[in-house]
CHARMM-style PDB file with segment names, atoms N, HN, CA, C and O in Angstrom:
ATOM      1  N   UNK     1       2.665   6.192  19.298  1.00  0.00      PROA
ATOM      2  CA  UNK     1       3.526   7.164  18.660  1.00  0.00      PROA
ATOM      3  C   UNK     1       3.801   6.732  17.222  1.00  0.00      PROA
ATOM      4  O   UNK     1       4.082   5.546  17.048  1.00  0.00      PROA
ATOM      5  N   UNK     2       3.758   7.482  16.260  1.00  0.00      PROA
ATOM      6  HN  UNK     2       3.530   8.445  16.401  1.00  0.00      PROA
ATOM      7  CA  UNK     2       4.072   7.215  15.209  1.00  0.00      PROA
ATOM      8  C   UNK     2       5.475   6.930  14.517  1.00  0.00      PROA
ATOM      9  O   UNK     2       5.853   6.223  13.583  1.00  0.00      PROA
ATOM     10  N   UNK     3       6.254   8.083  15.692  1.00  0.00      PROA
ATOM     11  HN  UNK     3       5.947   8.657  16.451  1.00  0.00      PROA
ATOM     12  CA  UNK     3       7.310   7.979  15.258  1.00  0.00      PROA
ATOM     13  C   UNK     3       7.963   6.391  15.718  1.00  0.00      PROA
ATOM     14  O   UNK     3       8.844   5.965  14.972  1.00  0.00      PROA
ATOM     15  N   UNK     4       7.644   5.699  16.660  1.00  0.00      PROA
ATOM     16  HN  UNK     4       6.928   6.045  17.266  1.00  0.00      PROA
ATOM     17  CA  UNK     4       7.565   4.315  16.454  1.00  0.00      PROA
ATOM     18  C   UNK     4       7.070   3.239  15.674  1.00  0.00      PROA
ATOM     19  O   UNK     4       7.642   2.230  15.260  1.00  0.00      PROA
ATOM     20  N   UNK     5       6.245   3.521  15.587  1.00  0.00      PROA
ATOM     21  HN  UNK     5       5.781   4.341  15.924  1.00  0.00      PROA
ATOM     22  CA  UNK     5       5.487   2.373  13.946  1.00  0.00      PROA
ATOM     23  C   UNK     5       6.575   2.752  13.014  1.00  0.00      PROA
ATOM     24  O   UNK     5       6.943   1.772  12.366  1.00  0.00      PROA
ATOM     25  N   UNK     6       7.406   4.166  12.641  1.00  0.00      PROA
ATOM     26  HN  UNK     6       7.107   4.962  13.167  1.00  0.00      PROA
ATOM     27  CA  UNK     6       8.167   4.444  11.446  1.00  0.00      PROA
ATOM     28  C   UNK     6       9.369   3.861  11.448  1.00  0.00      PROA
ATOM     29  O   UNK     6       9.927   3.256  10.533  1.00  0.00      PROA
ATOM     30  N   UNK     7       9.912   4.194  13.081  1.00  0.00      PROA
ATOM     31  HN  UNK     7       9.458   4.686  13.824  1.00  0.00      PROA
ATOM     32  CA  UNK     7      11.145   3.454  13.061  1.00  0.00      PROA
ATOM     33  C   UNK     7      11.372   1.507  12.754  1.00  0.00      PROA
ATOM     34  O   UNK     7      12.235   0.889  12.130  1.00  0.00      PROA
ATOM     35  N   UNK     8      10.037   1.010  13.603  1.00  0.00      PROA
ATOM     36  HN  UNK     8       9.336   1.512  14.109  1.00  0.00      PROA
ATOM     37  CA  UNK     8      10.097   0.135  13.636  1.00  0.00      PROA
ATOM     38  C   UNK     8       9.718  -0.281  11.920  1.00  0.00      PROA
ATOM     39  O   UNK     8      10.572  -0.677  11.126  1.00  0.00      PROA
ATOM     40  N   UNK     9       9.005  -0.185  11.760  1.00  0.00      PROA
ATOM     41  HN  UNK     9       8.312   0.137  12.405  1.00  0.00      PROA
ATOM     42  CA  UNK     9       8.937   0.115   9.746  1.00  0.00      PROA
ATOM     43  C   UNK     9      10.044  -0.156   9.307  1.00  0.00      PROA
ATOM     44  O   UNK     9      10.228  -1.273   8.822  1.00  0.00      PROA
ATOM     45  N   UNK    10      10.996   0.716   9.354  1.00  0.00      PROA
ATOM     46  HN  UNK    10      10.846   1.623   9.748  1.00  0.00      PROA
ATOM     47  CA  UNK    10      12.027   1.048   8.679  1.00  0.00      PROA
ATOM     48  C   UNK    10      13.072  -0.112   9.138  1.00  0.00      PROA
ATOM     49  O   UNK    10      13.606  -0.608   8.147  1.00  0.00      PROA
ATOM     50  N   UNK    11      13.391  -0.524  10.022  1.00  0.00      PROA
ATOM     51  HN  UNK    11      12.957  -0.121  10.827  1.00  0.00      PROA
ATOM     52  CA  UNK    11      14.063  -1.589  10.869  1.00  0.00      PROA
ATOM     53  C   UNK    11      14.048  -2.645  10.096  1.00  0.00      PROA
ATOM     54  O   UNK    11      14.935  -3.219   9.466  1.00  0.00      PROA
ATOM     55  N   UNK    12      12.474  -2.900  10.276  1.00  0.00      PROA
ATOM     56  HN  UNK    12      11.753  -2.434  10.788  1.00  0.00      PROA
ATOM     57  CA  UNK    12      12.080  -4.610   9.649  1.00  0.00      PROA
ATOM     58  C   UNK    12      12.380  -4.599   7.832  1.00  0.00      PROA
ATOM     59  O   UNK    12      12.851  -5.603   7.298  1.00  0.00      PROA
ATOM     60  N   UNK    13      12.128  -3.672   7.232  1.00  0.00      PROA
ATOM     61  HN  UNK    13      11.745  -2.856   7.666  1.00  0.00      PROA
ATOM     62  CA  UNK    13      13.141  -3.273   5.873  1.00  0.00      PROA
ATOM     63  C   UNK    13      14.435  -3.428   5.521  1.00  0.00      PROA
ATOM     64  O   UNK    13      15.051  -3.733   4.499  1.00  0.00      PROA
ATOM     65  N   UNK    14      14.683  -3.139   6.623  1.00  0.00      PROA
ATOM     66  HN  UNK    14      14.183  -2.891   7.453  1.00  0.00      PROA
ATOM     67  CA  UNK    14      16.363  -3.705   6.458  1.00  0.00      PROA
ATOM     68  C   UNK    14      16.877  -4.997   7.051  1.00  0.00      PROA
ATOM     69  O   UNK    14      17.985  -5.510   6.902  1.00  0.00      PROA
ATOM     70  N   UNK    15      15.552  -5.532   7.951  1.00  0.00      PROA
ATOM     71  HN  UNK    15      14.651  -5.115   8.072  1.00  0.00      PROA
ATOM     72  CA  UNK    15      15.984  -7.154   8.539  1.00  0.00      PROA
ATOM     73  C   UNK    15      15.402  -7.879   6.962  1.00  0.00      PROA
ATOM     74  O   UNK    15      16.072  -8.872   6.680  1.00  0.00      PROA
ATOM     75  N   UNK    16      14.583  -7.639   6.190  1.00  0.00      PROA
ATOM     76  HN  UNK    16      14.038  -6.832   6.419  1.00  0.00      PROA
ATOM     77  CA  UNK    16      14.041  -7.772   5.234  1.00  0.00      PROA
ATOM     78  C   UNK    16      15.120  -8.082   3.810  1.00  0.00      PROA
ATOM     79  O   UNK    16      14.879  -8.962   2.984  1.00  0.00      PROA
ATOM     80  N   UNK    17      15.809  -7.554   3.777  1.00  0.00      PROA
ATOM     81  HN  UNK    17      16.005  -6.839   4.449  1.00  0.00      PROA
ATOM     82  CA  UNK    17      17.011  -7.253   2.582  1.00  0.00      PROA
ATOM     83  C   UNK    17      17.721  -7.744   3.920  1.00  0.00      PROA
ATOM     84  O   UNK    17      16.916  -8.664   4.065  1.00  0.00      PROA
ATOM     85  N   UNK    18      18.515  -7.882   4.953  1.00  0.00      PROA
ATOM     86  HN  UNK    18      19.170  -7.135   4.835  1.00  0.00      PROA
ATOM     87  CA  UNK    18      19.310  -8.699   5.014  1.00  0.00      PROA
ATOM     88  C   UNK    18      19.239 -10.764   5.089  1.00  0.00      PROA
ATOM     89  O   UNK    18      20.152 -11.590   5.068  1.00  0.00      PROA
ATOM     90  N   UNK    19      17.251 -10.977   5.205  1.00  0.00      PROA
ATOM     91  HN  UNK    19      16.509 -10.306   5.222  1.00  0.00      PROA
ATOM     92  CA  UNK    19      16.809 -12.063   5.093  1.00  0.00      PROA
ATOM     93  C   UNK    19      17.174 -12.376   3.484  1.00  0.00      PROA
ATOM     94  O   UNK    19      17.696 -13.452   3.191  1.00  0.00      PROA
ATOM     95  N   UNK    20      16.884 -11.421   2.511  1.00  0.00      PROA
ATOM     96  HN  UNK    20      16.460 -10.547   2.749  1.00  0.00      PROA
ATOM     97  CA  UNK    20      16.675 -11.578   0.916  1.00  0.00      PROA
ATOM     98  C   UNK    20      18.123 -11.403   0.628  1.00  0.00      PROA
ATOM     99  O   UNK    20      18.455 -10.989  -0.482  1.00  0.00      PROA
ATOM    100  N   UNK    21      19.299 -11.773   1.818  1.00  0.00      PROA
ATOM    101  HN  UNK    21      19.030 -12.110   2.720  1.00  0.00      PROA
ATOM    102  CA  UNK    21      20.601 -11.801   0.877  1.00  0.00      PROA
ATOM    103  C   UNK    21      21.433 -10.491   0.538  1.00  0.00      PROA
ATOM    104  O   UNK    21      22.657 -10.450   0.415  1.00  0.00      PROA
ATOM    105  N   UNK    22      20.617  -9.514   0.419  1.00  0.00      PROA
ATOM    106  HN  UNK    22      19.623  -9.548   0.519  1.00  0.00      PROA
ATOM    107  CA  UNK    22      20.867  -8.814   0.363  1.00  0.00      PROA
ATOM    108  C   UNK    22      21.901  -7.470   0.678  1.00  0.00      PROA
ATOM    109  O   UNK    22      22.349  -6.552  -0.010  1.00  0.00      PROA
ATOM    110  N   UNK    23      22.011  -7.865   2.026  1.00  0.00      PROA
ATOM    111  HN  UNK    23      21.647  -8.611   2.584  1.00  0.00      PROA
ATOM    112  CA  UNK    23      22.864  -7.630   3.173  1.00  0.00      PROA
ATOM    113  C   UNK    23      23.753  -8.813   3.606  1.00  0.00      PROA
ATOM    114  O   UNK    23      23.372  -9.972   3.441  1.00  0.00      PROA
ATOM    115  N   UNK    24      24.720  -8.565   4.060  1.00  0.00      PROA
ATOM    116  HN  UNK    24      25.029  -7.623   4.194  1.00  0.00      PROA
ATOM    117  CA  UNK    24      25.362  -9.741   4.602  1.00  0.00      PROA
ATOM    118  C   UNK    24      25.754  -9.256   6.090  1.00  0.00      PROA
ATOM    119  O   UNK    24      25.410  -8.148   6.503  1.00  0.00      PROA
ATOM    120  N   UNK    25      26.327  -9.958   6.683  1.00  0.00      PROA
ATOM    121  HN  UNK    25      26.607 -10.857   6.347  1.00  0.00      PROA
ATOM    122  CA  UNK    25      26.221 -10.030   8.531  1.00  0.00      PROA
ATOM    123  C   UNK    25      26.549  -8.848   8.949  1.00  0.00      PROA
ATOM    124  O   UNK    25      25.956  -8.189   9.803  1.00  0.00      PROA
ATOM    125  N   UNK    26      28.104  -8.373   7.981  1.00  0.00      PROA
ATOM    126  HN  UNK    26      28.586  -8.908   7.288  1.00  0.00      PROA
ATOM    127  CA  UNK    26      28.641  -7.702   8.961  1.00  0.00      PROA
ATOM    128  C   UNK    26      27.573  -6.435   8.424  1.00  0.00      PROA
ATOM    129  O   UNK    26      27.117  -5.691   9.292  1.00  0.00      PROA
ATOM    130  N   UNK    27      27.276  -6.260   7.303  1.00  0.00      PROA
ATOM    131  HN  UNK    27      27.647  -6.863   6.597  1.00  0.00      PROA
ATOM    132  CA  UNK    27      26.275  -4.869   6.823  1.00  0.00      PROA
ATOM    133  C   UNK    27      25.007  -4.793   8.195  1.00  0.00      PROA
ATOM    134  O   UNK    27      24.743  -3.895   8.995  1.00  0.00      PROA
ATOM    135  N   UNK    28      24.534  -5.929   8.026  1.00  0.00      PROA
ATOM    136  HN  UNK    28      24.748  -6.658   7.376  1.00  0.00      PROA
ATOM    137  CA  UNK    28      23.446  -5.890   9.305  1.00  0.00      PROA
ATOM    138  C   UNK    28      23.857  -5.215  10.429  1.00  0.00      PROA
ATOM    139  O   UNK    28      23.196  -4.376  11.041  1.00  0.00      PROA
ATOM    140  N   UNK    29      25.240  -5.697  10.749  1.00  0.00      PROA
ATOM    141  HN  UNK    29      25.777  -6.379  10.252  1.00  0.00      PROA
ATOM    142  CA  UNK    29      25.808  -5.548  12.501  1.00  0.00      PROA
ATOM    143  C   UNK    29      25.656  -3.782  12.241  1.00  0.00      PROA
ATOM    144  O   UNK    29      25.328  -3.170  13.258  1.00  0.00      PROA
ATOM    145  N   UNK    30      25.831  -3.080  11.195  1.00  0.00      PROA
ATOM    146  HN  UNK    30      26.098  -3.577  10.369  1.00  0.00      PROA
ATOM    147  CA  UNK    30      25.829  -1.817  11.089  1.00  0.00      PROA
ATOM    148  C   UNK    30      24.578  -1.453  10.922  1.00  0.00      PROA
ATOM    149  O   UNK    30      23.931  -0.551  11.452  1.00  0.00      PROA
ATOM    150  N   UNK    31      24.330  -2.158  10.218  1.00  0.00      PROA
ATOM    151  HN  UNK    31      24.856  -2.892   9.787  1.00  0.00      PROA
ATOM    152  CA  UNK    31      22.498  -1.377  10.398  1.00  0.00      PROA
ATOM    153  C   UNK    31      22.060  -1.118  11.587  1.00  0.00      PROA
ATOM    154  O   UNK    31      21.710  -0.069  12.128  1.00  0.00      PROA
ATOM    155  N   UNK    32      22.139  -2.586  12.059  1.00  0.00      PROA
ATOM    156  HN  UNK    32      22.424  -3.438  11.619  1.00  0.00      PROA
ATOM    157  CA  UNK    32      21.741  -2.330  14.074  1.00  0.00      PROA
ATOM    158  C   UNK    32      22.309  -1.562  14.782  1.00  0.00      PROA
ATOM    159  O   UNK    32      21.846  -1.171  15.854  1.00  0.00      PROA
ATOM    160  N   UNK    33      23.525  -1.178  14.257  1.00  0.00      PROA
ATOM    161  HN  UNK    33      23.901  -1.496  13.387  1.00  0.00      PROA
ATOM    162  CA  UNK    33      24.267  -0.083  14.992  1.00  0.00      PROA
ATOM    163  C   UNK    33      23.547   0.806  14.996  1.00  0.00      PROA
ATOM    164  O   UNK    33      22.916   1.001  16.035  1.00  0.00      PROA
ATOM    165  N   UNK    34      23.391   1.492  14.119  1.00  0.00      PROA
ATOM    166  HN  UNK    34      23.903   1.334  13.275  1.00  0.00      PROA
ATOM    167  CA  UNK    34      22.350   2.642  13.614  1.00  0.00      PROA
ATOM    168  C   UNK    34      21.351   2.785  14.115  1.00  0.00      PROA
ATOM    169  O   UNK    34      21.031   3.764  14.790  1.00  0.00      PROA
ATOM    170  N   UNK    35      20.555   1.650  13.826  1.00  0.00      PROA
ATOM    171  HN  UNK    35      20.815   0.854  13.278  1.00  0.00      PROA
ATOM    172  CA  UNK    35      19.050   1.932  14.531  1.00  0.00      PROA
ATOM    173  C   UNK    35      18.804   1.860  16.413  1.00  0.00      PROA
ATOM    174  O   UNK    35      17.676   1.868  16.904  1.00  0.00      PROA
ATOM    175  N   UNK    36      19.965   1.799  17.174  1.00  0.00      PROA
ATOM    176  HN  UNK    36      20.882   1.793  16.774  1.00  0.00      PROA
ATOM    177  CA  UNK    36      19.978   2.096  18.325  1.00  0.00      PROA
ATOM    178  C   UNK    36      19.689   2.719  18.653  1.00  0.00      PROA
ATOM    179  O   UNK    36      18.595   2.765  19.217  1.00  0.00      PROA
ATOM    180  N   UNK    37      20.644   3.833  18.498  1.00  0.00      PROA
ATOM    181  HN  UNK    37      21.532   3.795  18.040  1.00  0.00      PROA
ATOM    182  CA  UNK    37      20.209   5.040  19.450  1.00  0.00      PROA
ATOM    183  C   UNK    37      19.334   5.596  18.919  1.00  0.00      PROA
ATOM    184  O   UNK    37      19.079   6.630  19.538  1.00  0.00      PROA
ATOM    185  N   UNK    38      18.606   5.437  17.925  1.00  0.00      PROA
ATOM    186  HN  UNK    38      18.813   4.598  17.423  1.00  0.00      PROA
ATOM    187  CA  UNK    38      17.026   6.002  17.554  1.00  0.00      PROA
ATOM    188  C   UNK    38      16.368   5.305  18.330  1.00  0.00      PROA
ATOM    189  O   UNK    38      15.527   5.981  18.922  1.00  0.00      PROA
ATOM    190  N   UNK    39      16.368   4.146  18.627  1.00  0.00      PROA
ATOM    191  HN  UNK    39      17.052   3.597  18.146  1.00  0.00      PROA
ATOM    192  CA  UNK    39      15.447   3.732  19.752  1.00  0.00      PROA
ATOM    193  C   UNK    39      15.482   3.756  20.890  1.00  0.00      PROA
ATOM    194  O   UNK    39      14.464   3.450  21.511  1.00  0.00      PROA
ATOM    195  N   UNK    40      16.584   4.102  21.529  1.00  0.00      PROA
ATOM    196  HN  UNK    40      17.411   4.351  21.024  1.00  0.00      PROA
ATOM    197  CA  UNK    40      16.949   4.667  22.559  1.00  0.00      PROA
ATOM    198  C   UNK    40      16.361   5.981  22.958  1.00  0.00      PROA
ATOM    199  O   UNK    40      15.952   6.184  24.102  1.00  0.00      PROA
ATOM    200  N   UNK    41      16.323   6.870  22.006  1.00  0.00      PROA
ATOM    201  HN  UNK    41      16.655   6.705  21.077  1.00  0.00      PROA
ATOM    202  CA  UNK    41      16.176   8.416  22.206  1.00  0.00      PROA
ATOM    203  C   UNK    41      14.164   7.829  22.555  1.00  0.00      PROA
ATOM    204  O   UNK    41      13.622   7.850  23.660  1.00  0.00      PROA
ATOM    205  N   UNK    42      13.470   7.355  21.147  1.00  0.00      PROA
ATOM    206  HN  UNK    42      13.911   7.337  20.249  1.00  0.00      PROA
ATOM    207  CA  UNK    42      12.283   7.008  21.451  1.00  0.00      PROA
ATOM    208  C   UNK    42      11.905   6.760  23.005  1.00  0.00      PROA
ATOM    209  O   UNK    42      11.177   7.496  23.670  1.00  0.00      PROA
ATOM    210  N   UNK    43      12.587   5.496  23.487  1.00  0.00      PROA
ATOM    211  HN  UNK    43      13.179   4.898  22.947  1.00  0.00      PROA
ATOM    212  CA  UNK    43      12.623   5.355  24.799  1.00  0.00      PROA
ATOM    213  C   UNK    43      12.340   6.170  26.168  1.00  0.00      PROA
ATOM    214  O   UNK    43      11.547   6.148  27.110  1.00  0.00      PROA
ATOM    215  N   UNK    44      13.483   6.914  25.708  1.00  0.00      PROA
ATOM    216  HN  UNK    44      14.127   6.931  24.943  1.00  0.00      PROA
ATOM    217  CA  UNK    44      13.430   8.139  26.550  1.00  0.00      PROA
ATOM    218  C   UNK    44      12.452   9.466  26.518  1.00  0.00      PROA
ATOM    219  O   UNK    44      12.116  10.153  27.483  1.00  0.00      PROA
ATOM    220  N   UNK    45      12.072   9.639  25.054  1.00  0.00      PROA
ATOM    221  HN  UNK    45      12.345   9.081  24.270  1.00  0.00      PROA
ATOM    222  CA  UNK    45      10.991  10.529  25.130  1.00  0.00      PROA
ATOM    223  C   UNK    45       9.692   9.793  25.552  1.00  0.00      PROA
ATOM    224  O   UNK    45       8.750  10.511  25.887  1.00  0.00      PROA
ATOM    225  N   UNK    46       9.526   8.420  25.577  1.00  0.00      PROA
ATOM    226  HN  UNK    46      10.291   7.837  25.305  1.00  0.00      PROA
ATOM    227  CA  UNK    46       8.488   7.949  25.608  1.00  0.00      PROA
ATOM    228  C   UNK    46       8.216   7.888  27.495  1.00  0.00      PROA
ATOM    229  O   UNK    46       7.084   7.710  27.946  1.00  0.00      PROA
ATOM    230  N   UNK    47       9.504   8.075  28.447  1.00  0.00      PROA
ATOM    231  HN  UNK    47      10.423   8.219  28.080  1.00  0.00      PROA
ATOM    232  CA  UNK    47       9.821   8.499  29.673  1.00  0.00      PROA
ATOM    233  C   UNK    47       9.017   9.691  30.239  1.00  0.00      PROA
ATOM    234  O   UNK    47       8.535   9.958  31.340  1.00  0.00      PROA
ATOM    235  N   UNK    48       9.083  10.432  28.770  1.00  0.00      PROA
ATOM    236  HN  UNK    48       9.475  10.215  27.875  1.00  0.00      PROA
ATOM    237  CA  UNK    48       8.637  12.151  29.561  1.00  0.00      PROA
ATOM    238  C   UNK    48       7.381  11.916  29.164  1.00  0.00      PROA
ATOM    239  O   UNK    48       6.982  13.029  28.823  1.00  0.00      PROA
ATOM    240  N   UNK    49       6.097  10.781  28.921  1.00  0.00      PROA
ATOM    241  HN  UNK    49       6.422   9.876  29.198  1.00  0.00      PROA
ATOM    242  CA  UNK    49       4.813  11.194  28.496  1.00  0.00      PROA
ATOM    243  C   UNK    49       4.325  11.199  30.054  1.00  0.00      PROA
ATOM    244  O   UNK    49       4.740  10.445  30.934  1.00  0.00      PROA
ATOM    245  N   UNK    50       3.145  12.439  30.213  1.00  0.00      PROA
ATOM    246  HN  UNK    50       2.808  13.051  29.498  1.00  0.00      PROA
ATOM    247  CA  UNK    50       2.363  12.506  31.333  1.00  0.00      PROA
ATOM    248  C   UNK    50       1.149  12.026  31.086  1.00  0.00      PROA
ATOM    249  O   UNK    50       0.481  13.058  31.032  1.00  0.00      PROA
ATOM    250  N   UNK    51       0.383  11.086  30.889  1.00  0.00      PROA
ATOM    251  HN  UNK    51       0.926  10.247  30.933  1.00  0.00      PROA
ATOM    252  CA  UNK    51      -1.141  10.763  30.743  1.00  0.00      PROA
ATOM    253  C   UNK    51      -1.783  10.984  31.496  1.00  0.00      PROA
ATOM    254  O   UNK    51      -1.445  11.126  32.671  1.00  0.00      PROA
ATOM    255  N   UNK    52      -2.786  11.071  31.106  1.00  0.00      PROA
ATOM    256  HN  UNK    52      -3.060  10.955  30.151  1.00  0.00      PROA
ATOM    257  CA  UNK    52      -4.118  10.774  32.050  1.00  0.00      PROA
ATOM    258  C   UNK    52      -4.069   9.384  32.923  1.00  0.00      PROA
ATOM    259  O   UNK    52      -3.387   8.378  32.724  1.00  0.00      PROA
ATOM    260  N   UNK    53      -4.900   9.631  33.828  1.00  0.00      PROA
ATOM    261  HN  UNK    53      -5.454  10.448  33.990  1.00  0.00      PROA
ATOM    262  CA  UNK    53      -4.471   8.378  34.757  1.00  0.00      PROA
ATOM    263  C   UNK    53      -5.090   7.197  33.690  1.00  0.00      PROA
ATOM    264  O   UNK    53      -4.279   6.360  33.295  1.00  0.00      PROA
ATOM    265  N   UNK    54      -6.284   7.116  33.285  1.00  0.00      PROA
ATOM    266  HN  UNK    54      -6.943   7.796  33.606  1.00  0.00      PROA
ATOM    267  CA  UNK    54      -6.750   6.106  32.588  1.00  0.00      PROA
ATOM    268  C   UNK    54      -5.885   5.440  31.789  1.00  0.00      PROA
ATOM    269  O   UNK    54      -5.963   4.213  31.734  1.00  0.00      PROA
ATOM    270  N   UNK    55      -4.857   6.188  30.989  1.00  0.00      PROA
ATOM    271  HN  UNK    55      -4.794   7.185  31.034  1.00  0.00      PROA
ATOM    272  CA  UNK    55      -3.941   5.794  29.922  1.00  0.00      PROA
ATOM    273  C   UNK    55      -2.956   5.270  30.363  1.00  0.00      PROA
ATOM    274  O   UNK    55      -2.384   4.494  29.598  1.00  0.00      PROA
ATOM    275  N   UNK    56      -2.270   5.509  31.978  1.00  0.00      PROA
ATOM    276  HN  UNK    56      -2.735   6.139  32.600  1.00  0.00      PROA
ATOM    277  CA  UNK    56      -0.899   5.202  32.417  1.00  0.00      PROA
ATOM    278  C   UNK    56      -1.010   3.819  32.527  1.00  0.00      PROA
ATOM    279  O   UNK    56       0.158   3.470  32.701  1.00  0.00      PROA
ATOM    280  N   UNK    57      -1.789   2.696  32.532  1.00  0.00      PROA
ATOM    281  HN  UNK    57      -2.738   2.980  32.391  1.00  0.00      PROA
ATOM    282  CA  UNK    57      -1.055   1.089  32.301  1.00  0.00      PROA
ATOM    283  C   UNK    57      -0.818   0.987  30.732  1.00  0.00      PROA
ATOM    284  O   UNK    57       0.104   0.237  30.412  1.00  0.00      PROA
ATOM    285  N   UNK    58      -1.374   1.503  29.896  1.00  0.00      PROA
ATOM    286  HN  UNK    58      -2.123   2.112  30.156  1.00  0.00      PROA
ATOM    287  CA  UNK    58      -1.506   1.644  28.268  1.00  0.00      PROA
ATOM    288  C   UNK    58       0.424   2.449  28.007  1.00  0.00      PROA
ATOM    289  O   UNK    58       1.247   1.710  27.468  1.00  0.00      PROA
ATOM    290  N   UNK    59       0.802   3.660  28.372  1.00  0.00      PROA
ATOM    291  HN  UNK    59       0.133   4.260  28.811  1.00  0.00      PROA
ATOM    292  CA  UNK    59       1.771   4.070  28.607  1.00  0.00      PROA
ATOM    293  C   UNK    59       2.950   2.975  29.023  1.00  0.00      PROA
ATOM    294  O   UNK    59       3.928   2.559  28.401  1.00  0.00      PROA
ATOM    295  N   UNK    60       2.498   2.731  30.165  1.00  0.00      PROA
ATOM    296  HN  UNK    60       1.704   3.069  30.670  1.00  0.00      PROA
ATOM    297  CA  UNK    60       3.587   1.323  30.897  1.00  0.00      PROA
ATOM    298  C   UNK    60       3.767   0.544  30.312  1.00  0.00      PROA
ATOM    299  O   UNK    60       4.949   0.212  30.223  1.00  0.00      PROA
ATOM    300  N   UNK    61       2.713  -0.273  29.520  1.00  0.00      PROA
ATOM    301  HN  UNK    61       1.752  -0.003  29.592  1.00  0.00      PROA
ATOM    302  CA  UNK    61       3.562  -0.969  28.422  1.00  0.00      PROA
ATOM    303  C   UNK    61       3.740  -0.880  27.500  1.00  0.00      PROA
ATOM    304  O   UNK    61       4.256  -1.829  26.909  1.00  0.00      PROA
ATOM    305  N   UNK    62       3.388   0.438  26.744  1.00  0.00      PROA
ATOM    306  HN  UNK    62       2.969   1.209  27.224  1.00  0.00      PROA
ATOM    307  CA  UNK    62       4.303   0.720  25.598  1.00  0.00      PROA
ATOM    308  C   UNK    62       5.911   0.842  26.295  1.00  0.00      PROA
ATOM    309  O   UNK    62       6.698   0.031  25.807  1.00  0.00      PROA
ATOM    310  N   UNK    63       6.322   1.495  27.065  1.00  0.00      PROA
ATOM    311  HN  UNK    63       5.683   2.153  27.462  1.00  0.00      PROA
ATOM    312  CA  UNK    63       7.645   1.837  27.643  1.00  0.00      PROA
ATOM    313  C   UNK    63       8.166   0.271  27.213  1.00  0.00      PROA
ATOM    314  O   UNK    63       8.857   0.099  26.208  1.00  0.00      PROA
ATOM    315  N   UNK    64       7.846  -0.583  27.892  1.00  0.00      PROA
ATOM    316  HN  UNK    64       7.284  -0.443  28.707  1.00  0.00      PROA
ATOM    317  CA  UNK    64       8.316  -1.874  28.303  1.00  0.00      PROA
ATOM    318  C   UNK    64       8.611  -2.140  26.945  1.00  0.00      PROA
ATOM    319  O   UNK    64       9.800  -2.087  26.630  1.00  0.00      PROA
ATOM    320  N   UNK    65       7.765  -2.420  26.064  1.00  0.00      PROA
ATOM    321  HN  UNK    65       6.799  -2.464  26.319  1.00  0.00      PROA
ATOM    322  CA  UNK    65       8.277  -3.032  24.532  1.00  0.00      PROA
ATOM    323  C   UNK    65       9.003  -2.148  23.839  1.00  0.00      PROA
ATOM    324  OT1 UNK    65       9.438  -2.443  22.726  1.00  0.00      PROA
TER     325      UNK     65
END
């Protein structure tokens, strides 16, 4: 899914600037706030995929990570 590579993209950008100082703890603790329930929702849509049988261990562990 793409929209995973983006989120996760976008995530490591801001672990990025809070490594470079940039951010300080408590700014982070909010960032992570934030980027939850976007990954949460991902999660869950990633619940409703139906594959092909060939694809469903490929599926299973995307879910997992």
């Amino acid at each position: 899914m793409k929209e995973a590579h983006n989120l996760t993209q976008s995530y490591q950008n801001e672990i990025g600037k809070w490594k470079a100082h940039q951010y300080d703890n408590k700014t982070m603790i909010s960032v992570t706030s934030n980027y939850l329930p976007k990954y949460e929702n991902l999660v869950n849509e990633s619940k409703t995929l139906q594959p092909p049988k060939q694809y469903q261990n490929a599926t299973d562990i995307y879910k997992e990570s």
